[in-house]
C-alpha positions in Angstrom: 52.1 48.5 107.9 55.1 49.3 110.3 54.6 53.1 112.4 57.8 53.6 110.1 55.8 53.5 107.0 53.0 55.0 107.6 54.9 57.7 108.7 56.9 57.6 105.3 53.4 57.3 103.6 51.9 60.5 105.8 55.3 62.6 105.2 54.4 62.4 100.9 51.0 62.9 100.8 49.8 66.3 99.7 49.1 69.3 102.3 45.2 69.6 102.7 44.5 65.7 102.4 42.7 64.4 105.6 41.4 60.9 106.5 38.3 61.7 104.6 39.2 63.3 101.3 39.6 61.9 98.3 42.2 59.4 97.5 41.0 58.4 93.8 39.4 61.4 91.8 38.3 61.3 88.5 37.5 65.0 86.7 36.1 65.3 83.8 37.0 61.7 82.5 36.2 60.3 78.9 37.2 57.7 77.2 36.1 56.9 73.4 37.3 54.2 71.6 37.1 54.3 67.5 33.9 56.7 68.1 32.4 54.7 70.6 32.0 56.3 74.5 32.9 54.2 77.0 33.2 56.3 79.5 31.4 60.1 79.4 32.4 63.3 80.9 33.1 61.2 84.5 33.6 62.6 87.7 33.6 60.2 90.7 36.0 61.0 93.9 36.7 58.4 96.5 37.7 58.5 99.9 40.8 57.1 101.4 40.3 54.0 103.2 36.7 52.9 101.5 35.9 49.6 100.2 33.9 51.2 97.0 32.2 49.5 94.2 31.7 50.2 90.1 28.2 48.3 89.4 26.8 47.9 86.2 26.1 45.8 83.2 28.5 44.5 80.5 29.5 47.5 78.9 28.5 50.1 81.0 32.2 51.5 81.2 33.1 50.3 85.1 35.9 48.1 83.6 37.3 50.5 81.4 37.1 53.1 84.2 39.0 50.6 86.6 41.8 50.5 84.1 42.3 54.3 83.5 42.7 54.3 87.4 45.0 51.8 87.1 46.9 53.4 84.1 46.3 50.5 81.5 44.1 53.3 79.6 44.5 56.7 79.0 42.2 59.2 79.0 40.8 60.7 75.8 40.2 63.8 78.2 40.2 64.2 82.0 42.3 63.9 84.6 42.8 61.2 86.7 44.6 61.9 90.4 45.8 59.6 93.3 46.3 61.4 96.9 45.7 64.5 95.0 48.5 64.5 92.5 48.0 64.4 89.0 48.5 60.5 87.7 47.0 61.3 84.2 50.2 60.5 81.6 52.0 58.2 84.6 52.1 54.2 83.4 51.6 51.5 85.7 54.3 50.8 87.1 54.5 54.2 88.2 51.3 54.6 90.3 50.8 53.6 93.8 48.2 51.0 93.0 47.8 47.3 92.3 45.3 45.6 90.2 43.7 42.3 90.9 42.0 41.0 87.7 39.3 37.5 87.2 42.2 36.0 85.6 45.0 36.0 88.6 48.2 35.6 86.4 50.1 33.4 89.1 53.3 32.2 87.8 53.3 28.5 87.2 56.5 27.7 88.3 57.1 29.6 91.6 56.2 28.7 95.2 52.5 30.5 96.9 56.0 32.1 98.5 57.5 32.9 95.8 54.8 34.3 93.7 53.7 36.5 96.9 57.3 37.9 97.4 58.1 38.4 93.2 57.1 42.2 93.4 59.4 43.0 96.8 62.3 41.2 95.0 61.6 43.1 92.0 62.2 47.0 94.1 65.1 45.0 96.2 64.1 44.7 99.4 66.1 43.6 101.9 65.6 39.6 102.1 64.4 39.3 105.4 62.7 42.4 105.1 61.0 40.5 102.4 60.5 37.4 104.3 58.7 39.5 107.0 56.3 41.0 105.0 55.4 37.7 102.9 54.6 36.2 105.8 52.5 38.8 107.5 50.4 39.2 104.3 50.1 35.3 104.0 48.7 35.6 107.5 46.6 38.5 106.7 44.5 35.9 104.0 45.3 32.3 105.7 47.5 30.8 103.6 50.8 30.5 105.6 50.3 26.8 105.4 50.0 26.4 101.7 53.2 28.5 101.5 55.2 25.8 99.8 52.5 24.9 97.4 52.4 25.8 93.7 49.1 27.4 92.1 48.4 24.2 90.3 47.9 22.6 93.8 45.7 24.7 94.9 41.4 25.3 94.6 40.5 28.7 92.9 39.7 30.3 95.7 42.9 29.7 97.4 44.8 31.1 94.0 42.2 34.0 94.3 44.2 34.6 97.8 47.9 34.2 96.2 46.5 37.1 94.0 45.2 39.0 96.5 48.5 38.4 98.7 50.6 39.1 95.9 49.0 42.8 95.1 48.9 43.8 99.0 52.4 43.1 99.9 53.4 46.3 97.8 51.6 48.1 100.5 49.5 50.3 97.2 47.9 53.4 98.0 45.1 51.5 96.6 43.8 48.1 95.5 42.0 47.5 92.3 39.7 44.8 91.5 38.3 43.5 88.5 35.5 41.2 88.8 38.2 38.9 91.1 35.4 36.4 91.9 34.0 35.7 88.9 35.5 32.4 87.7 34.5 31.0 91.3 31.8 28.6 91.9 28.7 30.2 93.8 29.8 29.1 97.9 33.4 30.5 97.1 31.8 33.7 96.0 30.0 34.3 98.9 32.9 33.1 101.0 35.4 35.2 99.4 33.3 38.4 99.5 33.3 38.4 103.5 36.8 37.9 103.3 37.8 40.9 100.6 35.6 43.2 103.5 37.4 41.4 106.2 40.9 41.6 104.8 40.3 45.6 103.6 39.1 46.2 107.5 42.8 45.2 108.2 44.5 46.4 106.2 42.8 50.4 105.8 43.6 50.8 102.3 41.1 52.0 99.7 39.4 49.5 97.1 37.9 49.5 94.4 35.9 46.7 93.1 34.2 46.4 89.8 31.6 44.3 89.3 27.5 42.9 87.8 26.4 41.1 90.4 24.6 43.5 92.7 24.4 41.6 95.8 28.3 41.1 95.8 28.6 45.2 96.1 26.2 45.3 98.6 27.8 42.6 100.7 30.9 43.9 100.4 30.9 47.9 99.7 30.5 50.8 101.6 29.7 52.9 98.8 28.2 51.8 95.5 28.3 53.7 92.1 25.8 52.1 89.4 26.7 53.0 85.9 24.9 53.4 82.8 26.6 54.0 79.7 29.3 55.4 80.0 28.0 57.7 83.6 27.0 57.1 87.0 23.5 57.1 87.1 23.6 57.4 91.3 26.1 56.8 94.0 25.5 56.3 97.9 25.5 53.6 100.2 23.7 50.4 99.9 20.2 51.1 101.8 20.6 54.2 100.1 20.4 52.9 96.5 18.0 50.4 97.3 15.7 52.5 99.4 15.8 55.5 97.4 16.7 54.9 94.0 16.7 57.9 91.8 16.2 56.7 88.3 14.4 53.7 86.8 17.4 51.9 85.8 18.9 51.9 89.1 15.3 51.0 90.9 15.5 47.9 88.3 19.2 46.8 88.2 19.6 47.0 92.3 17.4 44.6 93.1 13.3 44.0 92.2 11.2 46.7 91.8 7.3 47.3 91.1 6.9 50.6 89.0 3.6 51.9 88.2 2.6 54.4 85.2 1.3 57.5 87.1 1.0 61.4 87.0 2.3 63.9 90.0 -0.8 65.6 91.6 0.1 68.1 94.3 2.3 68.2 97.1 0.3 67.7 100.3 2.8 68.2 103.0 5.1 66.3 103.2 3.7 63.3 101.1 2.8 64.2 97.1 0.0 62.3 95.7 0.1 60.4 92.2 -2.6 59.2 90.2 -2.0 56.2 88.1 -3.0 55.4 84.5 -6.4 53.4 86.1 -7.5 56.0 88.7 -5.7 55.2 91.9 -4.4 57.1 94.4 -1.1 56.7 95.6 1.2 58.7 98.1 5.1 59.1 98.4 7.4 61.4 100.6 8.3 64.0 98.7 12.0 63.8 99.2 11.9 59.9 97.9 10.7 61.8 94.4 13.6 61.7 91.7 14.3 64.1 89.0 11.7 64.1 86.5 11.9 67.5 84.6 8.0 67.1 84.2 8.2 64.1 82.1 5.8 61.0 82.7 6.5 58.7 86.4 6.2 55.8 87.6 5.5 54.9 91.3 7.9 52.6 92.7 7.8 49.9 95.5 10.1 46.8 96.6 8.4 43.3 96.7 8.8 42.6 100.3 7.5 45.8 101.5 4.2 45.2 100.1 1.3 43.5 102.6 -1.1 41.2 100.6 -4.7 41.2 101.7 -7.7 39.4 100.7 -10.4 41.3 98.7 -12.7 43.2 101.4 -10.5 43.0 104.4 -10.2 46.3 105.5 -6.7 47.6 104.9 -4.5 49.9 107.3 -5.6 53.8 107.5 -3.8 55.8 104.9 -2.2 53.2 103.3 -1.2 53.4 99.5 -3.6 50.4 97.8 -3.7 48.9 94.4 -6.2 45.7 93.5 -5.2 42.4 91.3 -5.7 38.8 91.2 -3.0 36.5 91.9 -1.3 34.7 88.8 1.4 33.0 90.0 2.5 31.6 92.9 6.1 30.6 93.9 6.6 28.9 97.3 11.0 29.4 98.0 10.9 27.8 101.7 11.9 31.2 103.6 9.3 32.3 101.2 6.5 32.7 98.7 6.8 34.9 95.9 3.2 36.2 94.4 2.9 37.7 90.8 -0.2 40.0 90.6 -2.0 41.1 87.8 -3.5 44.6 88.9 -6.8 46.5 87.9 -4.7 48.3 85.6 -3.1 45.5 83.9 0.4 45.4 85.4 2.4 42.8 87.0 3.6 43.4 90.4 6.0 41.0 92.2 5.2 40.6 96.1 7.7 38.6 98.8 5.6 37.0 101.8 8.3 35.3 104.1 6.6 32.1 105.2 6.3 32.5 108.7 3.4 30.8 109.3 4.3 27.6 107.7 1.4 28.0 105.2 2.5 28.0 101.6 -1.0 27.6 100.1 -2.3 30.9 102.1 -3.1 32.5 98.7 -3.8 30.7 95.5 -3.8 31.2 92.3 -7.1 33.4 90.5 -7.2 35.0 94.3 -8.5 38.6 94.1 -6.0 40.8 96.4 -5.9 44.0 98.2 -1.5 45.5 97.8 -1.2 47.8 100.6 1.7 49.2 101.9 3.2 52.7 103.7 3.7 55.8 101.6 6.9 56.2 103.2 8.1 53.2 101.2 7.0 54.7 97.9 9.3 56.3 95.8 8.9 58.1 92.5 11.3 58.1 88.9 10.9 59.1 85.9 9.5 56.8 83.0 12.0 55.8 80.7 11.2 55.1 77.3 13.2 52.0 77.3 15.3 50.1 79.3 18.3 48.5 79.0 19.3 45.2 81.2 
């Protein structure tokens, strides 16, 4: 973006909007379709300049909240604002955004040129005003070679760029994304995702990506919202989420967790003790306990943070402990994934990396001590069931 436009860009924006407010707000947003809730009583604000996720299951309402942004929905109720002004009734065509979607929509017919510049040509730019920002955005995701080419000549991943290219040379407020890397084969995923967080670096805009696949929005995001029907069940950074999840869904669909049946006991400085269903004794800071409203818990932990010892071997001082016997055993190169069947009858995964080069150190039928650090612990409430 020239100093010319930015300036432009700065001179429209609303009084009041810094470089951290929001950019995208959402108030009170829901959508309902034929008495169905998609999307519930949604607020959600995001800053200017992030590179933020909507992660979720099919059906959880991320897509459908992705369009409303985007204007291809309209609210049942809500409002829905862009650099603080009210976008609500506004089509399209008419907001500051683009949307990149799984299917990219290149015309057949037209050059990787052509198909980049078709938007510019549309507003009627200035040809070699045009040309300069074509190129410049063909730079920006390495396809100034392939300029010439048409889509059919090219790999997905490289049409996944021409779509990309085409939505940033508008220069939008914001870029929206709709799964854009799903139809690619796993090595162009992971490619592509440190080039969407490389490209937004450059160019400053906000993003929003929607998406299933948790590790893709922890690659790429800076902030991460994790819906549930129809809400956001928690937003924060990735370590955030994944240390400190605050409900059971989010513990489960951000990754692997072990959760244990137990009751709250008292607060004993800064640690509360738990006792689960079979008599143990657990520990967890008490700012790592979610909202519970006195129902039943469970006492979580993540599978590598967990030390396996052998029955008898004394285990560090004050740290949490639970007893099993080994079920399965998974040896993954890096690692060696243990299932263990505890005293109390569940099954808890634990993640040894295989540092010492011995994949046979536990066996199967092997009774185990699982110790690890209360400050890993972290407590949710028990739901009654749990959808995947």
């Amino acid at each position: 973006m020239t100093d010319a436009e930015q300036a432009q860009r700065e001179s429209t924006e609303p009084a009041g909007l810094g470089p951290a407010e929001s950019d995208i707000c959402l108030q009170g947003v829901s959508k309902r379709f034929a008495g169905t809730t998609a999307v519930d009583d949604l607020d959600l604000e995001i800053e200017r300049g992030a590179f933020f996720a909507l992660l979720g299951p099919s059906g959880c309402g991320k897509t459908t909240t992705l369009r409303m942004i985007g204007g291809f929905e309209a609210p049942t109720e809500g409002r829905v604002l862009l650099g603080g002004e009210d976008v609500t009734d506004r089509p399209p065509y008419k907001r500051d955004v683009n949307t990149v979607f799984q299917s990219y929509a290149l015309f057949p017919h037209l050059t990787v040129e052509r198909n980049v510049a078709f938007g510019l040509e549309r507003r009627k730019l200035d040809k070699a005003e045009i040309a300069r920002r074509v190129q410049e955005t063909l730079e920006l995701v390495q396809l100034e070679a392939l300029a010439g080419r048409k889509p059919a000549q090219l790999s997905g991943g490289q049409q996944q760029r021409v779509a990309l290219a085409r939505a940033l040379v508008n220069r939008p407020r914001a870029l929206l994304l709709d799964e854009p890397l799903g139809a690619l084969d796993l090595r162009l995923r992971k490619q592509l995702q440190i080039e969407l967080k490389r490209i937004q670096q450059d160019v400053g805009i906000t993003f929003v990506h929607v998406t299933h696949d948790q590790e893709e929005a922890m690659t790429m995001a800076d902030r991460i919202a994790v819906m549930h029907k129809g809400r956001i069940e928690q937003a924060g950074g990735a370590a955030e989420l994944y240390e400190r999840p605050r409900t059971a869904f989010v513990a489960n669909f951000l990754g692997v967790s072990n959760l244990v049946d137990a009751r709250l006991g008292e607060r004993d400085g800064e640690l509360v003790t738990l006792e689960t269903h079979d008599g143990a004794r657990l520990r967890a800071p008490a700012d790592r306990v979610g909202p519970h409203d006195g129902q039943a818990v469970q006492v979580g932990v993540r599978p590598e943070k967990v030390r396996l010892l052998r029955d008898g071997v004394a285990p560090p001082e004050d740290a949490n402990l639970l007893r099993g016997t080994i079920v399965v055993a998974s040896f993954l190169g890096v690692s060696i994934q243990y299932l263990v069947r505890t005293k109390g009858g569940e099954e808890l995964t634990v993640v040894v990396q295989n540092t010492e080069g011995e994949p046979d150190a536990f066996t199967v039928g092997s009774e185990v001590q699982l110790a690890w650090p209360p400050r890993h612990t972290f407590v949710v409430a028990k739901e009654t069931h749990h959808e995947a």
